[in-house]
N, C-alpha and C positions, 0 to 999 in steps of 0.2 A: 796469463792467457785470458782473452776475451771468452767469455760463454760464449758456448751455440745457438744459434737463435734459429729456431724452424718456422715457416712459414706455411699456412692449411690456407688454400682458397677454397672456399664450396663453389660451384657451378654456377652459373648462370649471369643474369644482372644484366646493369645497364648503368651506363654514366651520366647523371645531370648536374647540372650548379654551374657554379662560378667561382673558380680559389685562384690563389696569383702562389705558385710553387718557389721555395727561396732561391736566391742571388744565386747569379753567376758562378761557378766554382775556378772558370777557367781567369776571372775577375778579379774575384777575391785573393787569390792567389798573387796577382801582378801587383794589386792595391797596394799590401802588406810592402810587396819587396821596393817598389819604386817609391812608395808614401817613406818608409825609412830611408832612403838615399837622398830624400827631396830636403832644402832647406825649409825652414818653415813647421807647421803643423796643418797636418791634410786631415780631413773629416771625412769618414765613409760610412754612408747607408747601404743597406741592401747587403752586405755582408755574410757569407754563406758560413752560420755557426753550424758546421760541418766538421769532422774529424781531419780531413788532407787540407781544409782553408786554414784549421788552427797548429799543422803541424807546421805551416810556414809563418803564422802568428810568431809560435813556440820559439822557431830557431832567431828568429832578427828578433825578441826578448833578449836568448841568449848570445847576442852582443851587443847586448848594451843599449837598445830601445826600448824607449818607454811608448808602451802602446796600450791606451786605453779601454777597455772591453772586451770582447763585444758584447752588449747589450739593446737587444731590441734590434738587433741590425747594425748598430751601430759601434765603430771605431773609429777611438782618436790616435792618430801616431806623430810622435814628436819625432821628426825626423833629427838626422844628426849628417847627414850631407853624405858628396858622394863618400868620403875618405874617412869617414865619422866614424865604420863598425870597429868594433874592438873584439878581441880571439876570445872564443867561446872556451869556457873553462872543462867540456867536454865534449864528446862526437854530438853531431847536430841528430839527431833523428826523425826520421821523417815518417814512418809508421807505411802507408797503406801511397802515399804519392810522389807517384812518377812523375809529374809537373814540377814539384817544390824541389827533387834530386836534381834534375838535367836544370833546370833554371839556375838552381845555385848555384851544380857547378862551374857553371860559364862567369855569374856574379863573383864568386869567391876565388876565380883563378886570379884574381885582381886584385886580389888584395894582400896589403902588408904579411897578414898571419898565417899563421898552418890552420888548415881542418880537415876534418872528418862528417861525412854522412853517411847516415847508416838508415836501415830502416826493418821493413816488417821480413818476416819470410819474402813474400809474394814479394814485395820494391825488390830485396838483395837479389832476385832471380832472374829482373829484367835487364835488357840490353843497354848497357852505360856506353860502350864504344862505339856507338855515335854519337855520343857527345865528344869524350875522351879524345875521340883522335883528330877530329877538327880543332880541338882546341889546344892539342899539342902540336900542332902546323902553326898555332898563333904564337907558340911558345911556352904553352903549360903545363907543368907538371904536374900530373896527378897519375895516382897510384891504383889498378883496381885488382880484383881477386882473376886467377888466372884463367878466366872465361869471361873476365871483362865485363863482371857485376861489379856491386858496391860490397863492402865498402869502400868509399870512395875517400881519399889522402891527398889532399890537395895542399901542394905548397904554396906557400905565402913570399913576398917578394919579390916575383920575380916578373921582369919584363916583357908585357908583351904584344907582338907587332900583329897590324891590322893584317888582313886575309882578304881575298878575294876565294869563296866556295860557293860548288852549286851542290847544293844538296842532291844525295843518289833516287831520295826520295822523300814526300811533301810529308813533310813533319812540323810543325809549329811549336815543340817543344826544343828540338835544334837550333829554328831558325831563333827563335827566343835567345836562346841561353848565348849563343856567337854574338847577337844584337847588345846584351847586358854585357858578354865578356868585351866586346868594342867598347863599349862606355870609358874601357882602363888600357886600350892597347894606341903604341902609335902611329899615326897614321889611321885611315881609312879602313875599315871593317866592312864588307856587303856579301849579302848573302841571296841567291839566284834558287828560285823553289821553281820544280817542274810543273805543279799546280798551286790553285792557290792553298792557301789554308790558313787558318784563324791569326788573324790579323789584331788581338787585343794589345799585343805588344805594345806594336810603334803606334796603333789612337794612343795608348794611356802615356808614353813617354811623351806625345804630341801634346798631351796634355797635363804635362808635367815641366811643356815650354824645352824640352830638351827634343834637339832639330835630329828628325829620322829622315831621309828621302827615301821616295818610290818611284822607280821608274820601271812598269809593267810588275814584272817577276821579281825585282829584285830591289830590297833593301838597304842603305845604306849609314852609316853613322860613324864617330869618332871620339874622341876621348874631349873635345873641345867644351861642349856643351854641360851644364849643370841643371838639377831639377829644382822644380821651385815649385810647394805646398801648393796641392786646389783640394776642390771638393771633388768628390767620387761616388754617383750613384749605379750600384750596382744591380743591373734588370735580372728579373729572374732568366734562369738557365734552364735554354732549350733542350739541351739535353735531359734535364727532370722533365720538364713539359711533355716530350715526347712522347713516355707512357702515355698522356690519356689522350694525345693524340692521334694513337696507333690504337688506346683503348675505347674511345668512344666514334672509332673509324668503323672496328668490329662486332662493337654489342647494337644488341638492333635497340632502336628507339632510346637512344641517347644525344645528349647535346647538353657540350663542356664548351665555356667561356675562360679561358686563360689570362690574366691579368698581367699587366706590363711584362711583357716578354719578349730577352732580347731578340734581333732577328740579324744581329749584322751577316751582310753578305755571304762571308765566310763559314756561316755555320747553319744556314735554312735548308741543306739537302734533305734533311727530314721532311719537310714539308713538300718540297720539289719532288721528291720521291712518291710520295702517299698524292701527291697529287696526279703524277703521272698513274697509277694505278686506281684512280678515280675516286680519291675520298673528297669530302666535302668540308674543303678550312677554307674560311675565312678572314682575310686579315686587315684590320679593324685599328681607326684611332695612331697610324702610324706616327712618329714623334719620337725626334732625337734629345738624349739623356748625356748630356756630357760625351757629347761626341758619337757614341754611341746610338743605331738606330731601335726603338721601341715600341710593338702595338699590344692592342690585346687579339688574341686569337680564339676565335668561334670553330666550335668541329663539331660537326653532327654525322650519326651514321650511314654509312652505304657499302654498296656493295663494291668491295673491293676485289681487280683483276689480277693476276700474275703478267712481271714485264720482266726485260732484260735492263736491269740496272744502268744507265749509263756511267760509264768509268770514271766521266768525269766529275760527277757529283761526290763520287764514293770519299773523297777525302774533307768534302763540307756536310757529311753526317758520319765520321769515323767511328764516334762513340755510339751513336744511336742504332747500331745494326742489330746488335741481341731483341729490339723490340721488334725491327725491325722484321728481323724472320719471322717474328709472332704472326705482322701481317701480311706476310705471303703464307703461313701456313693459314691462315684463312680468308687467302684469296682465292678467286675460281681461276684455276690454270696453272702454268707454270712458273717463277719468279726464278730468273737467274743472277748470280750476282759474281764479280770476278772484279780483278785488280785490289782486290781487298787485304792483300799478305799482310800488313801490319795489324791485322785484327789478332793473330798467332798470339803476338808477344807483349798484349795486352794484360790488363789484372789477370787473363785467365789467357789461355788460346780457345776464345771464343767461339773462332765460327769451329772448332771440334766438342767444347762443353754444350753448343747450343747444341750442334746438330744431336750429340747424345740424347739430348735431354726431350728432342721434341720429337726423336724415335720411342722413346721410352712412350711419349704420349700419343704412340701412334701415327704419325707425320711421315712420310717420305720427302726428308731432308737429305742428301746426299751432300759430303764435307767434300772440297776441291783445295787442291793447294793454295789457292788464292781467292775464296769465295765459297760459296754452295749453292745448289738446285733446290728448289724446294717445292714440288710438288700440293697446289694446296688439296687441303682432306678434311675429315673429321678431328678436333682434337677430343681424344679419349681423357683419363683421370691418371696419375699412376705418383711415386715418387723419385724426383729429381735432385742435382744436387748440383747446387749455382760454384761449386770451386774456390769460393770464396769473396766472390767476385759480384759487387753489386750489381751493377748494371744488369746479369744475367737475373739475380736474384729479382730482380723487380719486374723484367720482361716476362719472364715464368709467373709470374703472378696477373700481370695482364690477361695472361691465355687461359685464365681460369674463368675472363667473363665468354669466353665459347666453348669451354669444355665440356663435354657432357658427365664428366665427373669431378671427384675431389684431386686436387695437385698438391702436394707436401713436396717444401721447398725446405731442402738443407743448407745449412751452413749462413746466413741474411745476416749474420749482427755485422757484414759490412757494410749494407746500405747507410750507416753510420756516415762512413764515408764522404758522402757525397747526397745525401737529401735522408735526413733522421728523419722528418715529418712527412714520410712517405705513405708509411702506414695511414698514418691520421688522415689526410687529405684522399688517401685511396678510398677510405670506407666512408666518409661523408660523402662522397661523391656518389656510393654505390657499390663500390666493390667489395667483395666477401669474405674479408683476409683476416684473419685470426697470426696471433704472431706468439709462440711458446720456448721458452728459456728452459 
């Protein structure tokens, strides 16, 4: 069992400087898995030494790739081609991400051998049958616990034919894992999303020379194509970024410089949002990184309004809403937000952990089946408790630069997860986070 890690922000503050927050996690992630099916050896920077980037390191080690690092950012992977994995000598475990699950099991329905994924509490309690039952329409078998978590028994073997599906709803971890399971079925695989959503996939197989088509909504690929080794620089992740986007939106007399940070299309509703709501970013030095778009980002304080979310956005900043209510709780007016059902069955069911959490501090947040109201107010002091769940843990920490008291944040040794040097980079910058084991 991981210790508990509690989080104290004292009151007040303000954010200045300039830091560049690490890699991509959604990046990192795709690097690993397409760098090992590539011929060749791919070299990756920017590399998110994270706990969910190295649980997908972990599992392509355990079949049989050699993969260098990470050190400084950096990974060498000797790939072994598409047909190259060999059966892991036990269940693959994945700890804390649901990316590296539903991706794999689309990758490994493909394959000669049997496996198993397995992972943390919170991974075994998320919703696997969306992946699961698209991918037993392609013809896969895989096995899940009788509510359709992991662990996940995926046979090896066995044949399987392209699909044509529209997804029920815009998921990028779906459309992912159908895009890798086409890589091995025959015939034609495409996949039709009702909005868009994070598009890393098919740039990184584009740039792995293995041919994806786009036409609007909808994805296409097939088993024809092979990957071949490049380089991979991974921008830092907007979703880290966000904090002090949303933090130095709300601390008065602040102004944060964010260094190379991604911005592709699919994922700047952060921005889109806080800008609708009249904060002041900047976006600075744009410039593509391996296909990928990169600027640095300027955000100084203002005052922020309460708006009606547009729906459409909500699926190009999915992850980013936990800070997100931070700033509508201190915005003047009302912030409504709606179409947001898949925030539920997230690391946490978020928008109900948030809303608890930012009543406890005083806030009239009201939770909705599909979103929340949130009223903005005073944030008062009090103790909260992030579910285990970083994202929340770090957005509760935000809210401590407008609280007029102290916030004690339970349960944080997840922010592991997905940005370790959060801390560090919070308090150089100004923020007044103590962190106790």
């Amino acid at each position: 069992m991981a210790q508990s890690i509690t989080y104290t922000v004292n009151p007040g503050g303000n954010l200045r400087g300039e830091i560049r927050v690490p890699g991509d996690k959604s990046m990192s992630h795709r690097s690993i898995m397409l760098g090992s099916l590539a011929e060749g050896v791919t070299h990756v920077t920017g590399f998110l030494n994270a706990e969910d980037a190295l649980a997908t390191l972990q599992a392509f080690r355990a079949m049989g790739v050699e993969i260098e690092g990470p050190a400084n950012g950096e990974v060498t992977i000797h790939g072994v081609g598409k047909h190259g994995l060999k059966q892991p000598k036990e269940p693959l475990y994945l700890g804390n991400s649901g990316t590296s699950m539903r991706l794999l099991c689309g990758l490994l329905s493909g394959q000669q051998f049997d496996s198993v994924l397995t992972g943390d509490k919170s991974l075994e309690s998320r919703p696997m049958r969306r992946v699961t039952e698209p991918l037993a329409l392609m013809g896969a078998k895989i096995e899940t616990e009788v509510d359709g978590t992991a662990p996940l028994r995926i046979k090896g073997g066995v044949a399987l034919k392209g699909i044509h599906y529209d997804l029920p709803m815009a998921s990028a971890q779906v459309k992912s894992c159908l895009l890798l399971a086409g890589m091995y079925a025959e015939g034609q695989t495409s996949v039709t999303e009702p909005a868009p959503t994070r598009d890393h996939t098919e740039r990184m197989l584009n740039g792995f020379s293995y041919p994806v088509k786009r036409e609007g909504g909808k994805a296409m690929i097939d088993s024809k194509g092979s990957l071949k080794a490049c380089d991979i620089d991974v921008p830092s992740d907007i979703s880290s970024a966000a904090f002090f986007l949303v933090g130095a939106s709300i601390a008065p007399d602040s102004d944060v410089t964010l260094k190379h940070v991604g911005i592709n299309p699919t994922r700047t509703g952060v921005i889109d949002i806080l800008r609708l709501m009249g904060a002041n970013i900047e976006v600075m030095n744009e410039r593509s990184v391996g296909g990928e778009p990169v600027a640095d980002i300027r955000v100084r304080s203002s005052q922020l309004q309460g708006i009606d979310i547009p729906e459409e956005l909500v699926p190009l900043a999915i992850d980013e809403f936990p800070v997100l209510f931070v700033a509508a709780a201190c915005a003047e007016g009302q912030t409504r937000l709606t179409g947001a059902k898949e925030l539920r069955v997230k690391e946490s069911d978020r928008i109900q952990v948030m809303a608890d959490g930012l009543q406890i501090l005083g806030v009239d947040a009201q939770p909705t089946e599909d979103g929340m109201i949130i009223n903005g107010s005073l944030i008062g002091g009090g103790e909260v408790d992030s579910h285990g769940d970083h994202r929340i843990a770090m957005a509760f920490s935000i809210a401590g630069l407008r609280a007029s008291d102290t916030i004690v944040i339970r349960d944080c040794e997840n922010v592991n997860t997905s940005f370790p040097e959060f801390r560090e980079l919070a308090t150089t910058l100004g923020l007044n986070l103590n962190s106790t084991s």
